[in-house]
C-alpha positions in Angstrom: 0.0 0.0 0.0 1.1 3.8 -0.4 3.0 4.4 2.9 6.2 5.9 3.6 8.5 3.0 3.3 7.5 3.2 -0.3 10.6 3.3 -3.0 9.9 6.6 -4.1 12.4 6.8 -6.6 11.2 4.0 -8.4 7.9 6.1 -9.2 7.2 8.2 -11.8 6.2 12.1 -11.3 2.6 11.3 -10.9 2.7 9.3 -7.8 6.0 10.5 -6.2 4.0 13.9 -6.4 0.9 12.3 -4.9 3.2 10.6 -1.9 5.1 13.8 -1.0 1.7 16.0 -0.7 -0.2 13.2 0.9 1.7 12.1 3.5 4.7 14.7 3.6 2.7 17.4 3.0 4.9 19.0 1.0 3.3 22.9 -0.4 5.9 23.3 -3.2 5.4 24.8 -6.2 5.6 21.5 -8.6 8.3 22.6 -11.7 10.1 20.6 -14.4 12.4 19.0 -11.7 9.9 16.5 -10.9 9.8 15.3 -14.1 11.7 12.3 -15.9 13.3 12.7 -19.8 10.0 10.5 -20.7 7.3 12.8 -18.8 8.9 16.2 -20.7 8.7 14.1 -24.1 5.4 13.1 -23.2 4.0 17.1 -22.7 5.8 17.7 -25.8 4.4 15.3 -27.6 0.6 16.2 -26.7 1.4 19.7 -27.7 2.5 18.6 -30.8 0.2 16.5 -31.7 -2.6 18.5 -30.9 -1.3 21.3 -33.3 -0.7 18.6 -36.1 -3.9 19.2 -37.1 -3.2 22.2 -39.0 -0.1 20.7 -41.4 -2.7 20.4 -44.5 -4.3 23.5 -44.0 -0.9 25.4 -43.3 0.6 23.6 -46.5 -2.2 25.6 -48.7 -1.8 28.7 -46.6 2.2 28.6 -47.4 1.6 27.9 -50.8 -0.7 31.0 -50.6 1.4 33.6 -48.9 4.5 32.4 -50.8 3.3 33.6 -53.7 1.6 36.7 -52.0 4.7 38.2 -50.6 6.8 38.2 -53.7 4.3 39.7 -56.1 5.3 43.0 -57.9 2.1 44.1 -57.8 0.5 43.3 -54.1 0.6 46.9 -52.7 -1.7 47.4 -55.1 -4.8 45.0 -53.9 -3.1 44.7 -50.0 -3.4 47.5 -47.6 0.4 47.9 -45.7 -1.0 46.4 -42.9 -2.4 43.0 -44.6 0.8 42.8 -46.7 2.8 43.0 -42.7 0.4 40.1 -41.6 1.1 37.9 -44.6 4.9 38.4 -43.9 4.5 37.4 -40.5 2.3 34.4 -41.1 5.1 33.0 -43.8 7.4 33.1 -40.5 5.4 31.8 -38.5 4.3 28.8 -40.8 8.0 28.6 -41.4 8.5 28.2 -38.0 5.9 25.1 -37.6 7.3 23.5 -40.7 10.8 23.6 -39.3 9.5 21.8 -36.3 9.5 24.8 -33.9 6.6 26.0 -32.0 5.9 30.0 -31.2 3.9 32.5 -29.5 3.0 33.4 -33.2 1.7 30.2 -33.9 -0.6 29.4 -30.9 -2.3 32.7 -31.7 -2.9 31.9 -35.4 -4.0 28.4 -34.7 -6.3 30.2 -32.0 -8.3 32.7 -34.5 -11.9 31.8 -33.5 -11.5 34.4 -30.9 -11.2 36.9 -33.4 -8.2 38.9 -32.4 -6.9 38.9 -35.8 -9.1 39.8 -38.7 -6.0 40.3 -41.0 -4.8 36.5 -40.5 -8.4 35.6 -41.0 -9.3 37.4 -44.2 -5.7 36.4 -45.4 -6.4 32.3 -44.5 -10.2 33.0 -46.2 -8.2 34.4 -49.8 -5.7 30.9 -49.8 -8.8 29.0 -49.6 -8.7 27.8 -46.4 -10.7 27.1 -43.7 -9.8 29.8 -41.3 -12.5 27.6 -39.0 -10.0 24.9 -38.4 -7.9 27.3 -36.6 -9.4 27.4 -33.3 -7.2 25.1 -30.8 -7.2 27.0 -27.4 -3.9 26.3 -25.8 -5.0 23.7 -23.5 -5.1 20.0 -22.7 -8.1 17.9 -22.3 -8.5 14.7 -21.7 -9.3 13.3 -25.0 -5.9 15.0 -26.1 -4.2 12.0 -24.1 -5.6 9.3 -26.3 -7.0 7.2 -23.3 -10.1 7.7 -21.6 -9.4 8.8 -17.7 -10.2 5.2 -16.5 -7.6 3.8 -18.9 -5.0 6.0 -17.3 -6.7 5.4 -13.3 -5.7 1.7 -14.5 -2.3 2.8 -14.7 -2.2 4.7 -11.1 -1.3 1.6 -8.8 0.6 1.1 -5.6 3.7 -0.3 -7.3 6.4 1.7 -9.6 3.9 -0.2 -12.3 3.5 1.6 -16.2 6.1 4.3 -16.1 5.0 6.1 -19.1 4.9 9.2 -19.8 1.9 10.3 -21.0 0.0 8.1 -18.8 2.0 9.8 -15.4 1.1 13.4 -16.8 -2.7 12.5 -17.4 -2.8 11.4 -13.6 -0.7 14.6 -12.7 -1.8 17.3 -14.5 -4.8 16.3 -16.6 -6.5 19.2 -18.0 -4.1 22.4 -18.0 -3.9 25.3 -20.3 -0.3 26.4 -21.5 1.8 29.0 -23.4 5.1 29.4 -25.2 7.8 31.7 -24.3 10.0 32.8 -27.5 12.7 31.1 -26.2 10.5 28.5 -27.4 10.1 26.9 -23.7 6.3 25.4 -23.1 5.0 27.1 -19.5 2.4 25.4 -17.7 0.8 27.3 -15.0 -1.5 25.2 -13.0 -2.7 23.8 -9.6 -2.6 20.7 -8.3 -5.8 19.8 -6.1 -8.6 17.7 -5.9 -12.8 17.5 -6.4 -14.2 17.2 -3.0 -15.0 13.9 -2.0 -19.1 13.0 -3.0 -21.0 13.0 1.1 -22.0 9.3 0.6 -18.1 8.4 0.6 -15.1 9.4 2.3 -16.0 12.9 3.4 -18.3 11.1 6.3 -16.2 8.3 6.9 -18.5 5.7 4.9 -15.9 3.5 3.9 -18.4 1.0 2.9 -19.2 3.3 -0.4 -15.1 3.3 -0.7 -15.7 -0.5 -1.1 -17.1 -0.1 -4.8 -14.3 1.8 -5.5 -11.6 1.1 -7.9 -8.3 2.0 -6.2 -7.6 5.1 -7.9 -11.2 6.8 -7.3 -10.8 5.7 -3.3 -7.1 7.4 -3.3 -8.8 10.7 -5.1 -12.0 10.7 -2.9 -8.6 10.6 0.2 -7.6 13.1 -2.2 -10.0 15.6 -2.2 -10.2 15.6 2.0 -7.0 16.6 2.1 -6.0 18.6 -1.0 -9.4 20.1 -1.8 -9.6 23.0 -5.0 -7.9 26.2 -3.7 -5.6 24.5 -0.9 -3.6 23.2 -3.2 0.0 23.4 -4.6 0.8 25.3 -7.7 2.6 23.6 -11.0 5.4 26.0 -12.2 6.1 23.9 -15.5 9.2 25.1 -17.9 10.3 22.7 -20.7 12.3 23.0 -23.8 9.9 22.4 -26.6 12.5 21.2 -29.0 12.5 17.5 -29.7 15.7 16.3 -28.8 16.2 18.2 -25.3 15.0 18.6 -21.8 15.5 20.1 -18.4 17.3 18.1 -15.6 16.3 18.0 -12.0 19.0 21.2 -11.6 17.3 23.2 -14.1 19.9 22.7 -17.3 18.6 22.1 -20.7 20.7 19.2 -22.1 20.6 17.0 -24.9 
């Protein structure tokens, strides 16, 4: 059972992070230091996937502005200010094609908010969908690719399934993020728990616990002790390039 005799260095960041608030009742912010080489792949990886989405559709817009910002004549039909957007887009589709990730990008892939009519009108000219662009920067649960009890399946006692994605759905689970442009991915976040439901832990009915699965009795333990707005904040800093990541002592290595 969890306890503290338990190998905690065995244990991914999910339940070494669980342990130390639980029991220890450690209050730290929780930053990149908790997490293993697999766990920062893992958050890149559902970033990047999530923003795959728009290759096609940035493939025709390319195509599109390519052509746009090397014609003789565009000052002609543009307005200065369209003809600066277009420039900027190339960039920043540049960017995405060159495997990089920017500020740029997550506001052009986030137009449905309508903070940018130039980009808009621009991605409606190329012939493309400027609908498609509407990915708030944020992971949900159907980002990870498993359903929530697929990933409480992989919460148990022992070291058990050590991968990545499936310690970060268990840690973080739904969290908004940014990019910085030194291209670092900054989650902001905090880690707590939904109050236990009255017919369970909250009034000492154990017998309820009993039709638990193990991971729903651990959050219902969870949520007396860590409830929403007593909990500990996630100060998340990564490299978003694909072949590096932070160490425990804060250095980006390869």
């Amino acid at each position: 059972m969890y306890d503290k005799m338990q190998d905690r260095s065995k244990l991914p960041a999910n339940k070494r992070v669980f342990l130390e608030s639980m029991l220890d009742k450690e209050r730290s912010p929780i930053t990149e230091s908790k997490l293993s080489k697999s766990e920062q792949d893992a958050l890149k990886e559902l970033v990047w996937t999530k923003y795959s989405v728009l290759a096609d559709p940035l493939t025709k817009y390319k195509s599109y502005l390519e052509k746009l910002t090397t014609q003789k004549d565009a000052k002609l039909f543009y307005s200065p200010d369209q003809l600066a957007q277009a420039k900027q887009d190339l960039k920043t589709v540049n960017s995405y094609f060159e495997g990089k990730i920017t500020p740029d990008l997550l506001q052009l892939a986030n137009l449905n908010k309508g903070t940018n009519i130039n980009s808009t009108n621009l991605l409606r000219e190329a012939g493309v969908d400027y609908k498609q662009f509407n990915l708030y920067p944020n992971i949900q649960y159907q980002n990870y690719g498993s359903t929530p009890g697929e990933a409480a399946a992989n919460f148990s006692v022992s070291a058990g399934n050590t991968d990545g994605k499936s310690s970060i759905q268990t840690l973080l689970g739904r969290f908004n993020f940014d990019v910085d442009k030194q291209g670092n991915l900054k989650i902001k976040d905090t880690y707590d728990f939904n109050k236990p439901e009255q017919s369970t832990m909250a009034e000492g009915r154990y017998e309820a616990a009993g039709a638990m699965g193990p991971y729903q009795v651990l959050r219902e333990y969870a949520g007396e002790q860590m409830p929403q707005g007593q909990g500990r904040n996630v100060n998340i800093s990564v490299p978003l390039e694909p072949l590096q990541y932070r160490d425990p002592f804060g250095f980006t290595i390869k």
